[in-house]
N, C-alpha and C positions, 0 to 999 in steps of 0.2 A: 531352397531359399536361404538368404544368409540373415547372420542373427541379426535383429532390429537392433534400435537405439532404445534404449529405458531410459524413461523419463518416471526419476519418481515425483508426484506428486499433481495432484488433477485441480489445481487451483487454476488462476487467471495466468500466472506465468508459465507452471506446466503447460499444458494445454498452447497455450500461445503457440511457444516452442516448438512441440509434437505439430501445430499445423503448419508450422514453415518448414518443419524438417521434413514433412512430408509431401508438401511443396516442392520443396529441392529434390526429391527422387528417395527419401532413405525410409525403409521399414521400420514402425517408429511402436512401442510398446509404453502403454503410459498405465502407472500402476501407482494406486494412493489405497490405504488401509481403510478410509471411509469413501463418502459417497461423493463425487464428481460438484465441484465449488462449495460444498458445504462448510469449508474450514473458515480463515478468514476474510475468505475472496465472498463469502456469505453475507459479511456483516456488516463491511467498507461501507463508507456514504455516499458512494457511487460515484464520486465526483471525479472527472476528467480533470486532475486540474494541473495543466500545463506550467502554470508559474506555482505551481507547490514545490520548489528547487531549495525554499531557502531551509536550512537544517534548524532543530530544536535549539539545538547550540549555540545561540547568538551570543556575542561579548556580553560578559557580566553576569552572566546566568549562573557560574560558580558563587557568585555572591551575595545573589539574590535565593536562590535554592531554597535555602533551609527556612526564611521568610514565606516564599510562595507555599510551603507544604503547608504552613500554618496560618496561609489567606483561606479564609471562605469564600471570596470572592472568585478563587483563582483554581483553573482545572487542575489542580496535580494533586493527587494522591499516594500514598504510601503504606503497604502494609509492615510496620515498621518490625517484626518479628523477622521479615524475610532480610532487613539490611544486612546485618552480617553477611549473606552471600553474594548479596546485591553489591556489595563494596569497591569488590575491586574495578568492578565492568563501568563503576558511575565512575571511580576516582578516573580510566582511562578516557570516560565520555567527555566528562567535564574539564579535561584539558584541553579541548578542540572547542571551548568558550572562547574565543579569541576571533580578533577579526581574518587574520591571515587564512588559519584553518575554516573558517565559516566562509570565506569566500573562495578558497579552494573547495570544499565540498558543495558549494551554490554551482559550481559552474561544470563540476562531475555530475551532479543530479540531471542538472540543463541538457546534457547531452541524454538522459533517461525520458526526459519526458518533454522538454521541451513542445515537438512534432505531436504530442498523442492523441489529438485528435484524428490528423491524418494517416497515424499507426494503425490505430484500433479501423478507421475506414478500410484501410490497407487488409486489413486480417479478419473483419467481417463481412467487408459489402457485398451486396448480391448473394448474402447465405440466409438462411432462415432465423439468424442471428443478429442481423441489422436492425432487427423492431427493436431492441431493445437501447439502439445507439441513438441519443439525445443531441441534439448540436446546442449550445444555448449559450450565456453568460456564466458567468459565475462573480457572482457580487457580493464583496467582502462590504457587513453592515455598523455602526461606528454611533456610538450613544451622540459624541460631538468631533469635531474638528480637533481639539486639540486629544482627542485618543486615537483618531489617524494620525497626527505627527506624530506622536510619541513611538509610533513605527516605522518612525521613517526610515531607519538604518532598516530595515526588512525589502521596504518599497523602492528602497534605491540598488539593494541587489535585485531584483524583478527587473525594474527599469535596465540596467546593465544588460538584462538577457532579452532586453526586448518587449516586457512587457509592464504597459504602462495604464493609468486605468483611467476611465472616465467619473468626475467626481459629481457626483449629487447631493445637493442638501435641501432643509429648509420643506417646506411643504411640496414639493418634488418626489421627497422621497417615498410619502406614501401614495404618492399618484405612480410613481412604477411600483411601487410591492406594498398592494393594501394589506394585507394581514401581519404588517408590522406596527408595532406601536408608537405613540407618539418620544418614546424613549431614546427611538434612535434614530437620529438629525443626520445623518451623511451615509451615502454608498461611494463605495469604490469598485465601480462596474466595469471588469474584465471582459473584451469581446473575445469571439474566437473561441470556448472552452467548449463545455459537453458534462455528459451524466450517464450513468446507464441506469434505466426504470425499473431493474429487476438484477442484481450482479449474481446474483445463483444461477437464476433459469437462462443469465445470458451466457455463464462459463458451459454450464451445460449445455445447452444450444449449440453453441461453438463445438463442444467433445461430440455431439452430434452429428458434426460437419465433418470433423478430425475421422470419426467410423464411415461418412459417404465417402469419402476421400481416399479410405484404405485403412485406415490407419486402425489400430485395435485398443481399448480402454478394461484395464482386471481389477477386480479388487484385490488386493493384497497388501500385507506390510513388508517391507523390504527389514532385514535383520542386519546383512553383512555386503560385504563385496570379496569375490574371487578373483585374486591377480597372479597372473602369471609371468616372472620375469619382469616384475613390476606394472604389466599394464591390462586392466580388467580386463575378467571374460567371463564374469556372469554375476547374478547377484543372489544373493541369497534369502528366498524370502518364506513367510509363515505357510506356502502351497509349496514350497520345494525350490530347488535351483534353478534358474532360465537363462542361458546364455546373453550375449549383447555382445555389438561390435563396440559401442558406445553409453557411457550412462549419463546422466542430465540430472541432477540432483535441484530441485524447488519443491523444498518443502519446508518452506517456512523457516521459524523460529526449532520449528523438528528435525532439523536439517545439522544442529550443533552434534545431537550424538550419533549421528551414521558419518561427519566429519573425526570424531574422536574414533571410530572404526579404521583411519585410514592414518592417525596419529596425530592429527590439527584439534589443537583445542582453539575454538577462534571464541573473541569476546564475543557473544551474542546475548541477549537477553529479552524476555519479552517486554513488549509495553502492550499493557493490556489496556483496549479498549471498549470503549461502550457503546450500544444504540438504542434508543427507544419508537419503536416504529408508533405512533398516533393513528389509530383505524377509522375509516370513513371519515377522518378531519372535517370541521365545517367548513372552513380555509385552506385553500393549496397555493404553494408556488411555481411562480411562470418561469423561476430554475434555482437552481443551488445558491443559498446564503450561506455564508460563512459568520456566523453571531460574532465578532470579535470580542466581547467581552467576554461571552462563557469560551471562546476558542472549540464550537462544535460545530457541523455544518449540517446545513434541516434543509432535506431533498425532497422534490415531491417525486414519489415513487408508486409502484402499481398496486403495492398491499396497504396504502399512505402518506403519509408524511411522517419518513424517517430523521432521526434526530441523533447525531454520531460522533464523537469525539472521545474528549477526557483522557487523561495520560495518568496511571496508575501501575507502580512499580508490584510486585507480587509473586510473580514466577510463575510455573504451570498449573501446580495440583491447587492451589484455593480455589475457592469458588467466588462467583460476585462479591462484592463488596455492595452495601447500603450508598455509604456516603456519596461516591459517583454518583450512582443512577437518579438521588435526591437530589443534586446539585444539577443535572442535567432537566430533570422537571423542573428543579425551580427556574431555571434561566429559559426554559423554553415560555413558561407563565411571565416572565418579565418584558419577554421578547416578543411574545402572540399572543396580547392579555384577552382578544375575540374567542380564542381558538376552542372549541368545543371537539368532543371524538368519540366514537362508541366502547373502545377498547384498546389496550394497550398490548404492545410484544416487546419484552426485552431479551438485550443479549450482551454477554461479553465475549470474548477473544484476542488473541495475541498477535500484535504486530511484531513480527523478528526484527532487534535494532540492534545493528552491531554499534559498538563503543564509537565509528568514525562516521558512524552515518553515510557510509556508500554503501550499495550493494555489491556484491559478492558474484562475479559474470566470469567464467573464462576457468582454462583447464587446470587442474590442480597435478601439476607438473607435466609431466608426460604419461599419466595414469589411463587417457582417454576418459576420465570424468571428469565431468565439468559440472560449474554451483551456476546456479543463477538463482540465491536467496539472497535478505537482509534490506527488503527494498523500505522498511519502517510504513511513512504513511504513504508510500506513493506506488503500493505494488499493484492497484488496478490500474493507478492511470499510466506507469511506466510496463505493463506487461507484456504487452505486445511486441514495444524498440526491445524488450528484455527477449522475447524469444526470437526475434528476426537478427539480433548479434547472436546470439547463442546456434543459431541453424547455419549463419554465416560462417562463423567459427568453425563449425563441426564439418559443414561441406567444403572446406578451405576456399572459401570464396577470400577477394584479396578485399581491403580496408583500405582507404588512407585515413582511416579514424583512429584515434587513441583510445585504448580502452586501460589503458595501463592503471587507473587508479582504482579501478575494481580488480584487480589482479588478487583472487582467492588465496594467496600464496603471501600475501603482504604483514600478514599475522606472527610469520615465520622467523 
């Protein structure tokens, strides 16, 4: 048998990968140091959301920053002991505040997810994996009218890509989504999108498919990579060496220091996020809102009504923070003042953002490894178009697509 492909990392994007590459004919080895979607593919809000393209970086946000840390109103957090390292990765973020940059990286995202409904159909239907795929709206909710304009520069890149939203106000709004309060006067109802009810048991599912299919899933941490002549042939992990014809590197924001193994220091950083799952809810939704004033999205899901957002700089080793998790009860109480629930689950985690807000797809030279991290908030809904370029790539299937702006190598 010749050596598989090692795919590290068993999240929504691993995973994807490993089943298209296994698809296309190749022996495919997928290896993550914990348990199969448990990482941050666990904790996402499950939301499909095809018009999530536009980047955090809109115009002006360098000048608003340091204002919004110190809104209470406003999701962003900072553990302000970690800025010193945080420094350099924000100064490179915050110069893609501009519109040229923002609608250059709107229209690289687009090409990520745009399709991801049809992706994810594509790469689950007819497996034991499809319970968990939701077809639905997704409906961003708005206290009044004039805090929908005030986004218009956001909705009018959306509209660019096609998608455009149907608007609701006035006593409408809680005749489509009763367990809203009378606080918030307007939706802007996206058709077309989706959910997944479960993003653990569905990643898992899926690696269930990936083992009917052939394909093999180990626990292990990956440590190093061996190249010979500059191009791997094995990697090095905490069970010992295992060859590969190919390696596929998705693993996250963890994915920075086994890049520093091969001599790329890429910006990467985490943004750490939140969720507060609500147990038996007395109130559920008929699909994903998008709160626009607290900026988190409250899914109804099969352990509850999860509640998931908040943007909080930090880096790995701390642990939660207070203030998020309080900020996210209070706006869920502001937003579902009905809402009643036996129990609560929280969680944080780390979305990988690199400084430009695209992700990281394609070979890092002629190494034979290839990235596909840094997808920030869109690695469930982009992970599937994320592994079907990435198995394209590997089995030299031909493109006329441009993938050039993910190019792993652009840090250089």
């Amino acid at each position: 048998m010749s050596a598989p492909v090692i795919v590290i990392g068993a999240g929504i994007v691993g995973i994807s990968t490993a089943l298209w590459l296994r698809r296309a004919g190749k022996e495919v080895l997928v290896l993550d140091r914990a348990e199969v979607g448990m990482g941050t593919s666990y904790g996402n809000g499950g939301v499909l959301a095809a018009c999530g393209m536009v980047p955090v970086t809109a115009p002006g946000l360098g000048a608003k920053g340091p204002r919004l840390l110190l809104d209470r109103e406003f999701p962003l957090f900072l553990r302000w002991t970690y800025l010193p390292r945080l420094y350099p990765w924000l100064r490179k973020y915050l110069s893609h505040a501009n519109d040229a940059d923002t609608c250059r990286i709107a229209k690289g995202l687009t090409e990520i997810t745009g399709d991801s409904i049809a992706q994810h159909d594509a790469l689950a239907g007819g497996t034991a994996a499809e319970k968990f795929l939701a077809h639905s709206d997704y409906t961003f909710a708005y206290p009044n009218r004039a805090a929908f304009e005030a986004d218009a520069y956001t909705w009018g890149l959306r509209a660019e890509a096609g998608f455009v939203p149907e608007i609701i106000e006035g006593d409408a709004v809680q005749a489509y989504e009763p367990a809203l309060g009378p606080e918030t006067t307007l939706l802007a109802v996206m058709k077309d999108h989706g959910y997944i009810s479960d993003p653990a048991r569905y990643v898992q599912a899926l690696a269930e498919v990936l083992k009917a299919e052939g394909g093999e899933v180990r626990q292990a941490e990956v440590k190093d990579f061996e190249l010979v002549e500059g191009r791997v042939r094995a990697v090095i992990t905490d069970q010992g060496r295992m060859d590969c014809e190919t390696v596929v590197l998705t693993t996250g924001v963890w994915s920075k220091p086994l890049m520093k193994k091969l001599g790329l220091n890429i910006p990467l950083e985490s943004e750490r996020g939140y969720h507060v799952v609500f147990k038996n809810p007395s109130q559920t939704l008929r699909q994903p809102l998008m709160i626009a004033a607290g900026k988190f999205v409250a899914t109804p899901m099969a352990g509850g009504l999860r509640c998931a957002g908040i943007v909080e700089f930090g880096g790995l080793k701390a642990g939660p923070s207070k203030a998020p998790l309080e900020f996210l009860y209070r706006k869920v109480k502001e937003n579902f003042p009905a809402l009643e629930f036996e129990s609560t689950e929280e969680w944080m985690g780390h979305r990988p953002a690199p400084s430009d807000s695209l992700p990281l797809i394609g070979q890092i030279g002629k190494t034979g490894i290839y990235t596909g991290f840094g997808h920030h908030h869109i690695g469930l809904t982009g992970g599937p178009k994320t592994g079907r370029i990435l198995a394209d790539m590997i089995a030299k299937k031909r493109s006329n697509r441009d993938f050039e702006a993910f190019n792993p190598m652009r840090f250089t």
